[in-house]
Phi, psi and omega in degrees: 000149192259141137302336187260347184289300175290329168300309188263353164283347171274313163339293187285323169299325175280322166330299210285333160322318167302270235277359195251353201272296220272001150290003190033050210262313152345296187297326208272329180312329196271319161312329191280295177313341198276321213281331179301288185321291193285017165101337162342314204259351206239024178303334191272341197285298208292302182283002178262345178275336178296345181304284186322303206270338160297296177309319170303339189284261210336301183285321155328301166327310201276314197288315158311319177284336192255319146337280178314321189277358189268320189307324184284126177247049126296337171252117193284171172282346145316320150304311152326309202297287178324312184282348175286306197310317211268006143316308174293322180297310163262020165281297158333309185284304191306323147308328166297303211272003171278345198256314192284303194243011180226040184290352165250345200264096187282333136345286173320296187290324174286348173300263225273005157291327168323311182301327194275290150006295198278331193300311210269354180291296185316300188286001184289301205300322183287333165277354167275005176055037158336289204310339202271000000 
């Protein structure tokens, strides 16, 4: 058996080593996967349902405010009339992006279709003029 043989073949296996050390091509393949792995990549998922659900408060807000001027009889349906548009409006918007970009979250959707629902009821009766 050569000594020298096994000797420069461990040479060489520590050579590729350095070099596999100092390209780090491993470390970043592996990190990026990992980074995948551990939810990093689904941050945009997370902040369209805080979207989602910041919105839904707004229209819940907007359904209150609107409770209140009808309640108030100080106030025409003309006075009114702004805060329904900007109700149809984030009901709308709040639909899209539940139809477009919230495609798994059965939780999610039924929140705001309940929300979408009670909303368009309230704006059915006012252009029909329940109110009047």
């Amino acid at each position: 058996m050569d000594i020298k043989k096994i000797d420069s073949s461990f040479q060489a296996a520590l050579s590729s080593t350095k070099k596999a050390d100092c390209d780090h091509q491993f470390k970043q393949i592996f990190d990026q996967k990992l980074d995948e792995i551990n939810g990093t990549g689904n941050i945009s998922l997370v902040d369209d349902k805080r979207n989602v659900m910041e919105q839904s408060e707004k229209i819940l807000n907007l359904l209150d405010s609107y409770s209140g001027a009808l309640a108030d009889p100080t106030k025409s349906l003309k006075d009114i009339r702004p805060l329904v548009d900007s109700i149809e409006k984030e009901v709308g918007s709040i639909e899209f992006v539940n139809k477009n970009q919230m495609h798994d979250d059965k939780t999610l959707d039924k929140i705001v279709k309940d929300l979408a629902v009670t909303a368009k009821v309230a704006m059915y009766k006012f252009h029909r003029g329940d109110f009047i």
